[in-house]
C-alpha positions in Angstrom: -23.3 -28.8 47.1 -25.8 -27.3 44.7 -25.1 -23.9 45.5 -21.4 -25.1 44.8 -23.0 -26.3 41.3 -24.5 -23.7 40.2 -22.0 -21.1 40.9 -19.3 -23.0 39.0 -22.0 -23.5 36.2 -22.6 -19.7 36.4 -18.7 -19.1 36.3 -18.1 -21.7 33.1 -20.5 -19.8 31.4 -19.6 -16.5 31.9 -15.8 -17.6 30.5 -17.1 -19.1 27.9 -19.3 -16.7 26.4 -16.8 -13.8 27.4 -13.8 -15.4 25.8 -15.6 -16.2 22.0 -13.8 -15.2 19.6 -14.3 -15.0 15.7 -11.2 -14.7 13.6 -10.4 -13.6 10.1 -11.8 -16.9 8.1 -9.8 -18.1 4.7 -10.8 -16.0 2.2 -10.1 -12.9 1.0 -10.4 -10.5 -1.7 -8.2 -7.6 -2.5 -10.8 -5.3 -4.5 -9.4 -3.1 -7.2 -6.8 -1.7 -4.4 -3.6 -2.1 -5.6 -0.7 -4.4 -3.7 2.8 -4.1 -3.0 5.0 -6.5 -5.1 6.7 -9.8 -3.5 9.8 -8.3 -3.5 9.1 -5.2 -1.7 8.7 -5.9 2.3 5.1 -5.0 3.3 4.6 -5.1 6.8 1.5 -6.6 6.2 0.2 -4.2 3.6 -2.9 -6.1 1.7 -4.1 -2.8 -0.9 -3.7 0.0 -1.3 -6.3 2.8 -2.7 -6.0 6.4 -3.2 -8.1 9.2 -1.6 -10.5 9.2 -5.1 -11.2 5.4 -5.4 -14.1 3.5 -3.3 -12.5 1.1 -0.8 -14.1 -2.2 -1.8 -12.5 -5.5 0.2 -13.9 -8.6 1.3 -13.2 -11.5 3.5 -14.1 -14.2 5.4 -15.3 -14.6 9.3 -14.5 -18.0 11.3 -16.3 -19.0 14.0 -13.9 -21.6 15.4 -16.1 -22.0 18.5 -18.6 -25.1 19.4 -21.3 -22.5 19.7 -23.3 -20.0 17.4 -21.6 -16.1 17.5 -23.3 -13.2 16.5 -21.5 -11.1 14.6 -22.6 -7.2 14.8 -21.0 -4.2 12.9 -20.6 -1.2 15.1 -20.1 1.0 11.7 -22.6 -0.7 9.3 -21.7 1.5 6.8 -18.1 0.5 6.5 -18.4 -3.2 8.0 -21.3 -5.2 6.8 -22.1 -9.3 6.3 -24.1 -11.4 3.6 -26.0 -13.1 5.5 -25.8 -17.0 6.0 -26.4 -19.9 3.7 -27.7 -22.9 4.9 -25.5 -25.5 3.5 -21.7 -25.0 4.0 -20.8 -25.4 0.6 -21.9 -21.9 0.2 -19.7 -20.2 2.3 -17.5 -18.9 -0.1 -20.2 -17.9 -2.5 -20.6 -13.8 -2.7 -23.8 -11.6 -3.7 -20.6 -10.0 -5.7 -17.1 -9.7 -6.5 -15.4 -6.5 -4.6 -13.8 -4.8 -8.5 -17.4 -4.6 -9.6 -18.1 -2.6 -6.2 -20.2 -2.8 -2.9 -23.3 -5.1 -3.2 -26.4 -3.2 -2.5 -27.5 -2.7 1.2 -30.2 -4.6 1.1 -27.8 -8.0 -0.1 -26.1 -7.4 2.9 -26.9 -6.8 6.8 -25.5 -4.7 10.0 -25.2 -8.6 11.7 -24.8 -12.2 10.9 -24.7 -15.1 13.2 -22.1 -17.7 12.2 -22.7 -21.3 13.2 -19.9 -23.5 14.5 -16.6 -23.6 12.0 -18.5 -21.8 9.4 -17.2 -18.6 7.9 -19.6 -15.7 6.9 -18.7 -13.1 4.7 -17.9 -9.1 5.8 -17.9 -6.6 3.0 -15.3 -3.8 4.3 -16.4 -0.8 2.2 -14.7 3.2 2.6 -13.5 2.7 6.6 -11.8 5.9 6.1 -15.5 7.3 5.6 -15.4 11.1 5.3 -11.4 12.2 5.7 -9.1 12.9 3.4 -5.2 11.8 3.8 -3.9 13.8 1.1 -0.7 14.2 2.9 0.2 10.6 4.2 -1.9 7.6 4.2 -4.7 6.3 6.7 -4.3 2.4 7.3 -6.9 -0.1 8.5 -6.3 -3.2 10.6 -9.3 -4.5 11.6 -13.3 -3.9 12.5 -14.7 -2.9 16.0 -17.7 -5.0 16.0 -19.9 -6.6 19.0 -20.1 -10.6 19.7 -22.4 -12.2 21.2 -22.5 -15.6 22.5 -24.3 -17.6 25.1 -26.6 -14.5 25.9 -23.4 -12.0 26.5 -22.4 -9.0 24.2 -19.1 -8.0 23.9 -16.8 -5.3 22.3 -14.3 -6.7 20.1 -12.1 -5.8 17.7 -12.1 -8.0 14.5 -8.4 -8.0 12.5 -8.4 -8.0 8.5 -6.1 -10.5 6.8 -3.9 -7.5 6.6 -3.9 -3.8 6.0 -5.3 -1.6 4.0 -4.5 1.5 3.3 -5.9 4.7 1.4 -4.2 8.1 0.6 -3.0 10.2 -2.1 -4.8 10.1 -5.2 -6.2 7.4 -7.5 -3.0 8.6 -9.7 -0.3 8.4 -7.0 -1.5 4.8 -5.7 -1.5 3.3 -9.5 2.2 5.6 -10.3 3.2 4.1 -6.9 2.1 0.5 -7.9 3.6 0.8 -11.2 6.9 1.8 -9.7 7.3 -1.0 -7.4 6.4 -3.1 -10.0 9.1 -2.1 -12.1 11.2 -1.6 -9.5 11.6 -5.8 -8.9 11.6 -6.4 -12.2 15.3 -4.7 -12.2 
């Protein structure tokens, strides 16, 4: 019976911690990227940037879970957290805002662990790091990060509230922008 015990214990566990999940929380911020107009269809299209401009976004991480999750960027220099305030209330107050650009590396951390239904912040800064898409347009859904919970590490990939993308130039994402623009105005 107590073998029976604490092999079921030893299963509940294991599910538990493997199937935490954090999800994108209820904020977001766009950054200077530009954004398709309500009457063009997006397909979930949340900025755009061209190929010269610094990809600067933010958003929110839930933890919708009854237990603590660790939250670690596997790319810290394109996916990285403020860390935690104490008092909830906080949770949607940033080092920064993302037009102003990145917040300095030291205001912000490769890792954050997010209580229960709290939502930490995750700074998503150039994820199309070194390559050019001068031709077409590279688009980012989400973040592979780790999670850990209960004492287990995970891979998992974290989606953004949408994506974003970044090609062209600085000039064909704002002559793009300003074309849509006019283009539901008509």
């Amino acid at each position: 019976m107590v073998v029976a015990a604490l092999v079921a214990g030893a299963v509940a566990w294991q599910i538990a911690a493997r199937t935490t999940e954090v999800e994108p929380g209820s904020f977001s911020n766009r950054g200077a990227g530009a954004t398709l107009p309500d009457c063009v269809p997006s397909d979930d299209i949340w900025s755009m940037f061209g190929n010269d401009e610094d990809v600067v976004v933010l958003q929110t991480v839930r933890n919708s879970s009854p237990w603590p999750v660790t939250v670690i960027s596997t790319d810290p220099g394109a996916y990285r957290f403020e860390p935690m305030a104490d008092d909830v209330r906080e949770d949607h107050d940033f080092v920064k805002e993302p037009v102003d650009g990145a917040p300095d590396a030291t205001e912000t951390s490769d890792r954050v662990v997010i209580p229960p239904d709290r939502e930490a912040a995750m700074w998503i800064v150039n994820p199309q790091g070194d390559n050019s898409y001068t031709d077409g347009w590279g688009l980012f859904g989400g973040a592979p990060v780790k999670l850990r919970a209960l004492g287990v590490e995970r891979e998992f990939y974290l989606p953004f509230h949408g994506t974003v993308s970044v090609g062209g130039s600085e000039a064909t994402a704002a002559r793009l922008d300003r074309a849509l623009q006019a283009a539901c105005e008509n």
